[in-house]
C-alpha atoms as one frame of an Amber mdcrd trajectory, in Angstrom:
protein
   3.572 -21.263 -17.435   1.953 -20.354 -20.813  -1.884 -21.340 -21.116  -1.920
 -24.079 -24.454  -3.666 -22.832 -27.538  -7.338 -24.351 -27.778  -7.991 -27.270
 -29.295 -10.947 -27.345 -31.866 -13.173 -29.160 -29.188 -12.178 -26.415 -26.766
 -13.001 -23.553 -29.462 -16.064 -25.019 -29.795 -17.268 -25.406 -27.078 -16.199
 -21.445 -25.662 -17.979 -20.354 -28.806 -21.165 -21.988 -27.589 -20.714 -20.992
 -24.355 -20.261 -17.636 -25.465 -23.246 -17.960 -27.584 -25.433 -18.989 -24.321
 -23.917 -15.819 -22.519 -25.124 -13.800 -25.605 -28.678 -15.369 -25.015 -28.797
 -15.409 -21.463 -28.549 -11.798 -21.832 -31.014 -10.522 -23.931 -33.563 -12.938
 -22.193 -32.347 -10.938 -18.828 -33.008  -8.150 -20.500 -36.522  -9.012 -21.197
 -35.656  -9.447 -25.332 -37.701 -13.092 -25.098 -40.421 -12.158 -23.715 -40.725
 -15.451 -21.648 -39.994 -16.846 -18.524 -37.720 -19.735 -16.979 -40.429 -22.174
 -17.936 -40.807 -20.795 -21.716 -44.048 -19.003 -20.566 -45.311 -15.325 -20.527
 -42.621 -13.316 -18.782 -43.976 -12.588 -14.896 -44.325  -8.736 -13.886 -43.533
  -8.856  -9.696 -43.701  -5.972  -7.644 -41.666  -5.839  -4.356 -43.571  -3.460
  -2.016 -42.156  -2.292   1.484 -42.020  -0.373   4.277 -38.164  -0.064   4.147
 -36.451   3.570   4.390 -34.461   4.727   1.637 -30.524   3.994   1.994 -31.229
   1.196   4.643 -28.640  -1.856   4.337 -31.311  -3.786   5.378 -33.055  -3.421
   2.847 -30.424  -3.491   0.306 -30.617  -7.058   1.200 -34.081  -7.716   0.738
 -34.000  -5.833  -3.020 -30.551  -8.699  -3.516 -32.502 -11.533  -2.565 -35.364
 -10.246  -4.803 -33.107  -9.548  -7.947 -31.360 -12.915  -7.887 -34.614 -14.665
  -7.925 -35.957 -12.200 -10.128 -32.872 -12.905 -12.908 -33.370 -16.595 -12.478
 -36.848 -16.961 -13.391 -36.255 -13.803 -15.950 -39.150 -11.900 -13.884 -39.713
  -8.653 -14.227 -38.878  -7.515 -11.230 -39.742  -3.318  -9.943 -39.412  -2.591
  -5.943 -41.046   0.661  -4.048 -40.952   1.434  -0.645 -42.733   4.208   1.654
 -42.101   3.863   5.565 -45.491   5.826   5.730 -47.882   3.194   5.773 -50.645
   5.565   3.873 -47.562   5.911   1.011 -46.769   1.877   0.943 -50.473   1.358
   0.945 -51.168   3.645  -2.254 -47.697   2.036  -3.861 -49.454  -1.189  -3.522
 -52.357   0.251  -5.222 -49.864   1.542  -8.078 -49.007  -1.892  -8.683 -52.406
  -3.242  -8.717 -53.366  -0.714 -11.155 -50.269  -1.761 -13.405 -51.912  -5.309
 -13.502 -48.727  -7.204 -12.064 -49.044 -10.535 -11.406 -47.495 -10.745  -8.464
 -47.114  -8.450  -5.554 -44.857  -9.450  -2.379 -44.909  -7.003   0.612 -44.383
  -6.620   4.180 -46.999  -6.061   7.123 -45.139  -3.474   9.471 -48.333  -2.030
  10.032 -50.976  -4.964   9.101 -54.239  -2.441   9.645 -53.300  -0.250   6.460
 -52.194  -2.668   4.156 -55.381  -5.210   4.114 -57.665  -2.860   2.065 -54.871
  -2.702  -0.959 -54.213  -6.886  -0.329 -58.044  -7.095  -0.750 -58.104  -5.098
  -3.816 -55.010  -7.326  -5.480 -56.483 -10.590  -4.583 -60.029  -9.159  -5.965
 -57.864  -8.542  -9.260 -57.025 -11.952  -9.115 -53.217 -10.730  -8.120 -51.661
 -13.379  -5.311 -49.985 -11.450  -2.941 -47.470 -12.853  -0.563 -45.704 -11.638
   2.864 -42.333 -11.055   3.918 -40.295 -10.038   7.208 -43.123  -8.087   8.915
 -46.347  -9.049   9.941 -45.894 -13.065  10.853 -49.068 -12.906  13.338 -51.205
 -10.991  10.578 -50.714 -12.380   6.819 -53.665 -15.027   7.208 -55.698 -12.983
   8.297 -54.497 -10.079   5.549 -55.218 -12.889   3.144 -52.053 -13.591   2.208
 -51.038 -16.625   0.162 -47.566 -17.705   2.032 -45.624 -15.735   4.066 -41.593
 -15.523   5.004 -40.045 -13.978   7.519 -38.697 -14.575  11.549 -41.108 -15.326
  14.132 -40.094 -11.954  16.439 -41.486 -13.303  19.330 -39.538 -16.304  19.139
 -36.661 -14.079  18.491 -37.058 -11.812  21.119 -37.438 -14.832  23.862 -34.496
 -16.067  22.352 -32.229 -12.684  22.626 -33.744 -12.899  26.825 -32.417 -16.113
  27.172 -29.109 -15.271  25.706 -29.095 -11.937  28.438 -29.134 -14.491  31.072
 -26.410 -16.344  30.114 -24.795 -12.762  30.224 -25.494 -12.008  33.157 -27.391
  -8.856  32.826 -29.571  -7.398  34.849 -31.468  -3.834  33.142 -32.064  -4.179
  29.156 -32.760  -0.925  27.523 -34.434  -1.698  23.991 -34.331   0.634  21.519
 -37.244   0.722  19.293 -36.257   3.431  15.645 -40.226   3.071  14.362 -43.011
   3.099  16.680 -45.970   0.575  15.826 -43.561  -1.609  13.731 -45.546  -4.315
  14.462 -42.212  -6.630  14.407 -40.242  -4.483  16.310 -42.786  -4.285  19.525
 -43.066  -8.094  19.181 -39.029  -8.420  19.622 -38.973  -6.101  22.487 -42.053
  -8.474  24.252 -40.196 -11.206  23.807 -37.155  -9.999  24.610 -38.797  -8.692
  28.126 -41.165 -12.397  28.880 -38.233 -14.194  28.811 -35.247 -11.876  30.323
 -34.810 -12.150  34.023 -34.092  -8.957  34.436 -35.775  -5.462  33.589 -36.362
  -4.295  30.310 -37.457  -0.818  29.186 -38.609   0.723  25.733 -36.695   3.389
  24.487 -38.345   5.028  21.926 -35.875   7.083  19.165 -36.065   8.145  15.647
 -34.897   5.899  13.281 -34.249   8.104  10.129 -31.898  10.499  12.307 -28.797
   8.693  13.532 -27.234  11.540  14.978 -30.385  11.151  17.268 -30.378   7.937
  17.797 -27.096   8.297  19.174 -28.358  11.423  21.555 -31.143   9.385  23.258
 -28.905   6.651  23.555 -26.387   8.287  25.341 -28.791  10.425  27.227 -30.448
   7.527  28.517 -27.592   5.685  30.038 -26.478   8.892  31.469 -29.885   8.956
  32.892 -29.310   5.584  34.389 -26.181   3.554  35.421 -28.240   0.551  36.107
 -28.536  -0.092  32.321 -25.963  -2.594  31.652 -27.254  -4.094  27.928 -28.551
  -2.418  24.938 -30.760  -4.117  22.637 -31.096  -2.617  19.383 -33.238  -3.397
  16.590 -31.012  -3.148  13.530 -26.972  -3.262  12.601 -27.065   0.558  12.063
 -28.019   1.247  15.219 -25.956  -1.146  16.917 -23.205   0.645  16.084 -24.749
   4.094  16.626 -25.473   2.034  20.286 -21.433   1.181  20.383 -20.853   5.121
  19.932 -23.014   5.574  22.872 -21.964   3.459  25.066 -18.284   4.969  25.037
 -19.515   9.096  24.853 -21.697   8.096  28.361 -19.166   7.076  30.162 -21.793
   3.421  30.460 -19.995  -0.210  30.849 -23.160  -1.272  29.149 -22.634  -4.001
  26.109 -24.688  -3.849  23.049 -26.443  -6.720  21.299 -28.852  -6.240  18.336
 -30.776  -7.913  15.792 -30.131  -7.807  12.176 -26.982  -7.756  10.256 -24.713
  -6.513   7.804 -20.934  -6.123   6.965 -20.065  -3.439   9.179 -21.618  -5.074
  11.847 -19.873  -8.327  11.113 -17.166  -6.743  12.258 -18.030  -5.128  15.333
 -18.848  -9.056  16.381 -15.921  -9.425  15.401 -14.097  -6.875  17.441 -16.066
  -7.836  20.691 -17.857  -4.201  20.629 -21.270  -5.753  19.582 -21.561  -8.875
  21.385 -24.053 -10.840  19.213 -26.315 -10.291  16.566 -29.763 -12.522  15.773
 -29.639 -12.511  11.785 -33.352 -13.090  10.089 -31.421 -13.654   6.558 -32.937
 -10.763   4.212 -31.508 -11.995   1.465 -33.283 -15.254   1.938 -36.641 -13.704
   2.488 -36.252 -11.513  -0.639 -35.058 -14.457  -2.993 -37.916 -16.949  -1.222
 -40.726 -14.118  -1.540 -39.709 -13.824  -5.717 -39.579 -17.264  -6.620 -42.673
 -18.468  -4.625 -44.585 -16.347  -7.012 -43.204 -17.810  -9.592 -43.610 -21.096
  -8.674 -47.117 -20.373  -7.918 -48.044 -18.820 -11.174 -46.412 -21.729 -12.829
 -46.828 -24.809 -10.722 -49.623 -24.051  -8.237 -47.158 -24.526  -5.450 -48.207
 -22.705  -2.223 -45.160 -23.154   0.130 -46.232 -23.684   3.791 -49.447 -24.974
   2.397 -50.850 -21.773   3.263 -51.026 -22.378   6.650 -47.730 -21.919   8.226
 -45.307 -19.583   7.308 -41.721 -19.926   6.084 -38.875 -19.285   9.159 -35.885
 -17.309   8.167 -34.779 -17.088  11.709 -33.530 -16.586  14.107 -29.460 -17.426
  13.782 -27.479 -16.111  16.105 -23.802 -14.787  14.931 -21.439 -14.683  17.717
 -17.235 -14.091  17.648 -17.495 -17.957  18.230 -19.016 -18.287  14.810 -19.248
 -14.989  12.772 -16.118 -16.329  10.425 -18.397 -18.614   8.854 -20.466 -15.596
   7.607 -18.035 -12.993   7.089 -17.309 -13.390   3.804 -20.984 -13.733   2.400
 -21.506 -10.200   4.668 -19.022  -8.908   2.992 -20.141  -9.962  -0.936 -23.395
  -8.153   0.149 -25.492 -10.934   0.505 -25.788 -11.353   4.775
């Protein structure tokens, strides 16, 4: 069926809304010079620990950009996953005169000198997905993220309901402060025995070695926790080169581990919704610089998670996984 010529209402009104398209852009592109609000166009600096290429991450900077385009904020994101680098990128941003900085607390001790210096520049700095037992006393103003403890206690519950007996969880950073606090939980609330494995997050081919050497190493291992999708699925690979009957559970998310829920190869996954701690770190610093609102009133942080996505339920998220956003 043929689409009708427009009427002269309709032609109107698709040249005005092409007109607002035309506008919307160059005030994306910074051409206005103001924000959401009309005011001075906010300068936000995204600061993390993240390693380069992680899908983790790429959800984090999506979160960030989306709030970022809707308050027309300026938005620039750096990462080092050496605390010394993400501690003089900080610095960087301080020295740029931003006027807001969000950033995570993987390793708390090396970023309060830099949060110091920011909130001495009269900068308000807020927190996101590391650091949930540190940001007040970092000096943080809010702070969004998973409580990993929590998490962790919640991922030993759910290995009880399994069944299992030996947990081996697989730690890719040592003295992530987040990480450790997953694998504590994980072990104060699992009935059975948990042990650290220690591997080498930037090298998956490695990952995949110790993994596979280690249930070699011992039968008795009959769950694998892992701290991210990626290595998951590097656990998954593992599991069938050892010979191990072993399943694999992990927290964190993305599309291609969407489908190994789906597929029964992971059996769960605890999702802390990086997108949603990206977007919510952005636009609390612009509601701060333009309404004085302090979300959590400063005093209690912002829960992301944890959600757990199971085969029972990981349709309902499969299609946002897959648009890049979970």
């Amino acid at each position: 069926m043929k689409t009708p010529p427009p009427t002269g209402s309709t032609r109107t009104a698709a040249l005005v809304a092409a007109a607002c398209l035309l506008l919307a852009a160059c005030s994306e592109s910074g051409g206005t010079g103001t924000d959401a609000a009309g005011g001075a166009r906010l300068e936000v600096a995204l600061v993390t620990h993240g390693g380069e290429g992680d899908a983790f991450w790429e959800l984090v900077q999506r979160g960030a950009q989306a709030a970022a385009a809707k308050d027309n904020i300026e938005l620039t994101y750096a990462s080092d996953s050496d605390p010394a680098g993400q501690a003089q990128l900080m610095r960087d941003a301080i020295r740029r005169r931003v006027d807001g900085i969000a950033v995570t607390l993987a390793k708390p001790a090396a970023m309060k000198g830099p949060v110091a210096e920011a909130r001495a520049a009269g900068i308000p700095v807020v927190g996101l997905n590391s650091g949930i037992d540190a940001w007040q006393a970092a000096g943080l103003l809010e702070y969004f993220g998973q409580d990993e403890s929590v998490a962790g206690r919640a991922v030993g519950d759910k290995l009880d309901g399994l069944k299992a007996k030996h947990a081996l969880c697989v730690i890719h950073e040592r003295g992530n402060v987040a990480l450790e606090a997953r694998c504590a939980g994980v072990k104060k609330a699992f009935g059975g025995d948990t042990e650290n494995l220690y591997v080498e997050g930037t090298d998956t081919d490695a990952v995949t070695g110790s993994i596979t050497a280690k249930l070699r190493q011992d039968p008795s291992i009959d769950e694998v926790v892992t701290m991210g999708a990626q290595f998951a699925l590097a656990a998954v690979g593992s599991v069938k080169e050892s010979g191990s009957d072993a399943g694999v559970a992990t927290f964190d998310l993305n599309n291609e581990l969407v489908k190994a829920v789906k597929s029964g190869s992971v059996q769960f996954a605890v999702d802390q919704q990086p997108y949603l701690q990206g977007y919510l770190a952005v636009d609390s610093l612009w509601l701060y610089k333009n309404n004085g609102n302090i979300s959590g009133g400063g005093v209690a942080p912002v829960l992301t998670g944890p959600a757990f996505v199971t085969k029972a339920n990981v349709a309902s998220v499969a299609g946002f996984a897959a648009g890049g956003t979970r």
